[in-house]
C-alpha positions, 0 to 999 in steps of 0.5 A: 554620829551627829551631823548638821546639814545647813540648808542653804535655802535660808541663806543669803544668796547674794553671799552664798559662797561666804555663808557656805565657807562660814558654816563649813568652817564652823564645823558642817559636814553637810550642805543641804541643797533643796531643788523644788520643781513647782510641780512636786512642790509649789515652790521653785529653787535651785537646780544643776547650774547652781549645785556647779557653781557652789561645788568649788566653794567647798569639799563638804558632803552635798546633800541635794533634796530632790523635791521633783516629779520623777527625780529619777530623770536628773540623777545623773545631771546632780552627779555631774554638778556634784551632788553627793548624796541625792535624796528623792520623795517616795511619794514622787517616784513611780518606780521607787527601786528602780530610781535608788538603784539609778542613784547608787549605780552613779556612785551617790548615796541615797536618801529617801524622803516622806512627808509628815502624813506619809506612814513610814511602812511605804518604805518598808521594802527599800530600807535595807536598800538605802544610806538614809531616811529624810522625815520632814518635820514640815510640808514641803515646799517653804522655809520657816515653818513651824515643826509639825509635832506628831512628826517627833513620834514618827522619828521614834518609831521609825529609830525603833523598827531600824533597830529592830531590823539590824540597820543603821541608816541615818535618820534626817529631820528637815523642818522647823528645826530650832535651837529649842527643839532640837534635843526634842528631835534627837531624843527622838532618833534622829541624827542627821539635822537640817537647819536653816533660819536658824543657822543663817539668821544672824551669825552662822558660823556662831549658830553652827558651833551652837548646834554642834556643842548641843549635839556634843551632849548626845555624844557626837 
């Protein structure tokens, strides 16, 4: 199943609660919520106190993206806010089962994230363990950002081994998505995709229904 996941990273903060509903409404199953510590990430975003705050605006899937040293430590805090589904980097947590065992005792689905050099056989032990895989298209850390492109074979490797192993966990993509390459993407494996310059410059409602009448052509 296509699912577009808009990221409210892009969005227009002095009218979140607007552009939430309007992505909602249009057809979004996810939010996309990206939390930056400055440490994992040069960058610094949002955290529990606004993930709150936003959780009335709509009964939509939160799909928090943990880009922090240790996410593991705030699990319990993102569940309290309301995160839904908390995606975590491999490459940040020391004890990587033991932070998806902690996600999945709270209740949320788990994701696991990689960044694009990250080979996907660093997770080869916990794939029978987790809802999804976020493979970001980018380096983490900012919005707008041009897909990196040896990212689309890693997609496509990644679809083929979950196949061969029997799984059916969800391939997410975050970064640099475009109308233009997003079939590229989904070609490639992935059904879970992260937008936000896209969606959120200009009309969001109208750049959804776009998004989603492309995925109507992979049988969404």
């Amino acid at each position: 199943m296509m699912i577009l996941a808009p990221s409210i990273l892009a969005a227009d903060l002095g009218r979140l609660e607007e552009e939430i509903e309007a992505v909602a409404k249009a057809g979004a199953e996810y939010i996309h919520i990206d939390v930056m510590d400055g440490m994992f990430v040069p960058s610094i975003s949002f955290g529990m106190p606004l993930i709150k705050s936003i959780r009335r605006y709509t009964d939509k899937v939160f799909d928090v993206h943990m880009m922090v040293e240790e996410p593991g430590r705030y699990a319990k805090a993102m569940k309290e806010a309301g995160a839904d589904l908390l995606c975590v980097h491999q490459e940040a947590c020391k004890h990587l089962d033991r932070t998806i065992q902690e996600i999945r005792s709270l209740g949320m689905k788990v994701g696991v994230a990689l960044n694009p050099a990250t080979p996907i056989e660093m997770l080869e032990c916990v794939l029978d363990q987790i809802d999804m895989v976020l493979l970001m298209s980018v380096n983490p850390g900012f919005g707008g950002q041009d897909l990196i492109p040896y990212t689309l074979k890693k997609i496509h490797c990644l679809r083929r081994h979950l196949i061969d192993l029997g799984l059916h966990t969800d391939i997410q993509v975050d970064g640099g998505i475009t109308f233009e390459n997003v079939r590229q993407v989904i070609e490639a494996g992935a059904n879970v995709i992260v937008a936000g310059s896209s969606v959120f410059r200009g009309d969001a409602a109208a750049n959804t229904q776009a998004y989603l009448r492309i995925f109507e052509d992979f049988g969404h």
